[in-house]
C-alpha positions as CSV (number, residue, x, y, z in Angstrom):
1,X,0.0,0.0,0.0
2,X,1.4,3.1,-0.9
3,X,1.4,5.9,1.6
4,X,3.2,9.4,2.2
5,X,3.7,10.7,5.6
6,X,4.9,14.0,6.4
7,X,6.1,15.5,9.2
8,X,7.8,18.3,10.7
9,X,5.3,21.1,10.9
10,X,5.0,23.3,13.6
11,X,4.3,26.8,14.9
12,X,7.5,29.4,14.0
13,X,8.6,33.4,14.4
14,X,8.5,35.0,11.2
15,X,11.9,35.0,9.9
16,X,12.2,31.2,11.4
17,X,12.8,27.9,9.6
18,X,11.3,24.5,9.5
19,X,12.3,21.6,7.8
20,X,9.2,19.5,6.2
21,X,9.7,15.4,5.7
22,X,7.4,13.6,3.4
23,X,8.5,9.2,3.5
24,X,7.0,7.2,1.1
25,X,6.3,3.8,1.2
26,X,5.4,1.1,-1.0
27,X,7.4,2.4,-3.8
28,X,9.5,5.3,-5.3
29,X,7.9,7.6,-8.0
30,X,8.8,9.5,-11.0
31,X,8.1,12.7,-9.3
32,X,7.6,14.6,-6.0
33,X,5.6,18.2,-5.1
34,X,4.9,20.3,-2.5
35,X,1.4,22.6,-2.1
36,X,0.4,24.6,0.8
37,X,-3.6,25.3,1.6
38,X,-4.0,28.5,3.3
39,X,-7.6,28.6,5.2
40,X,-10.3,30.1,2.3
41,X,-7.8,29.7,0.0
42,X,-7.3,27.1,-3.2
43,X,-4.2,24.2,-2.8
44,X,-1.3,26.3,-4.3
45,X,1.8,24.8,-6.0
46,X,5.1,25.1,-3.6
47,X,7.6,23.4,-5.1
48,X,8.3,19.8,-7.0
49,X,11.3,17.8,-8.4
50,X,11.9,14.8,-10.7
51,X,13.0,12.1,-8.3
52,X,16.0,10.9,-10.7
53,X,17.4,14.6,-10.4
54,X,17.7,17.5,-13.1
55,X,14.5,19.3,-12.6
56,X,13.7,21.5,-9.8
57,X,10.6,24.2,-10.0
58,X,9.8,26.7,-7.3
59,X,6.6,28.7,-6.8
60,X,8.1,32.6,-7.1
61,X,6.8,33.3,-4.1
62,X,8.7,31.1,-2.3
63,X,11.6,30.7,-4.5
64,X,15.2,32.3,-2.8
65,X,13.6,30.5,0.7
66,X,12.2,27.4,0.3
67,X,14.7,24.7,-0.6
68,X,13.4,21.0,-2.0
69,X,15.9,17.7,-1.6
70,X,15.5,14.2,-1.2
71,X,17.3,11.3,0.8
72,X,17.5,8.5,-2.0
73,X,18.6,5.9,0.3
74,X,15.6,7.0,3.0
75,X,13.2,7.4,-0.1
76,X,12.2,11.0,1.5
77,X,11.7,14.5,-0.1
78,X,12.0,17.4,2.2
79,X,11.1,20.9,1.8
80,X,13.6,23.3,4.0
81,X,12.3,26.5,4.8
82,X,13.8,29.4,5.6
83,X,12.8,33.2,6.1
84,X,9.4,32.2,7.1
85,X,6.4,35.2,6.8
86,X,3.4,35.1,8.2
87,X,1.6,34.6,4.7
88,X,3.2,30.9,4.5
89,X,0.8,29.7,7.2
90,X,-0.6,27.1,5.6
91,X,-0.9,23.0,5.5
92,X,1.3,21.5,3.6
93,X,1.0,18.4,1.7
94,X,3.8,16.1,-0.3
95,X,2.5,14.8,-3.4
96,X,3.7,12.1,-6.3
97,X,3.7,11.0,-9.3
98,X,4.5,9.3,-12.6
99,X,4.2,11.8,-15.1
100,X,6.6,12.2,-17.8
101,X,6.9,15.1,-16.5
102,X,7.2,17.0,-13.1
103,X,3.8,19.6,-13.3
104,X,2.6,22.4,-11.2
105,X,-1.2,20.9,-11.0
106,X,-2.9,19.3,-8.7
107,X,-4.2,17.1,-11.8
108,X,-0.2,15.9,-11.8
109,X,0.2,13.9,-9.0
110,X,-1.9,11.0,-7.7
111,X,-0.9,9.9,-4.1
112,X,-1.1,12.5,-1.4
113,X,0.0,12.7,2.2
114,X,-2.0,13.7,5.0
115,X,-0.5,17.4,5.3
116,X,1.3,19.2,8.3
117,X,0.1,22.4,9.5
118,X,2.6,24.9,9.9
119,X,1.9,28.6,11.4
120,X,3.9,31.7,11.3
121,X,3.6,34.0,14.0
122,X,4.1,38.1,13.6
């Protein structure tokens, strides 16, 4: 059974950092996201990669902060991230895929984890 668990979230100080973990079991896919849900707001695009490397897209709004890696050996993606602002309060979820290719959509990726709340404080 394939599942994706994340972890890591929290509650931070703007201008903190928090390191998300998403593990997947079951089996290793072509490609790997990140979206945040802010209350009232749509799922928004984060950040993904291709899992065999060369291919790393960031959402401009976090782009310069956020940083996305995996742990082959641990079959793990993480999202690091740093300069945190109030605005990126939000629940995160992992995502994956086999798409040729590593999208931006929702549509793109068909397991997701549970999501990890994290909250930025003023």
């Amino acid at each position: 059974q394939v599942q994706l668990v994340e972890s890591g979230g929290g509650l931070v100080q703007a201008g903190g950092s928090l390191r998300l973990s998403c593990a997947a079991s079951g089996r290793t896919f072509s490609n790997y996201a990140w979206f945040r849900q802010a209350p009232g707001k749509e799922r928004e695009f984060v950040a993904n990669m291709r899992w065999s490397g060369g291919w790393i897209l960031y959402a401009s709004v976090v782009k310069g902060r956020f940083t996305i890696s995996r742990d082959i050996a641990k079959n793990t993606t993480y999202l690091q991230m740093n300069s945190l602002k109030p605005e990126d309060t939000a629940v995160y979820y992992c995502a994956a895929g086999n798409n040729g290719y590593a999208g931006a959509g929702r549509d793109d990726y068909s397991y997701w984890g549970q999501g990890t709340q994290v909250t930025v404080s003023s």
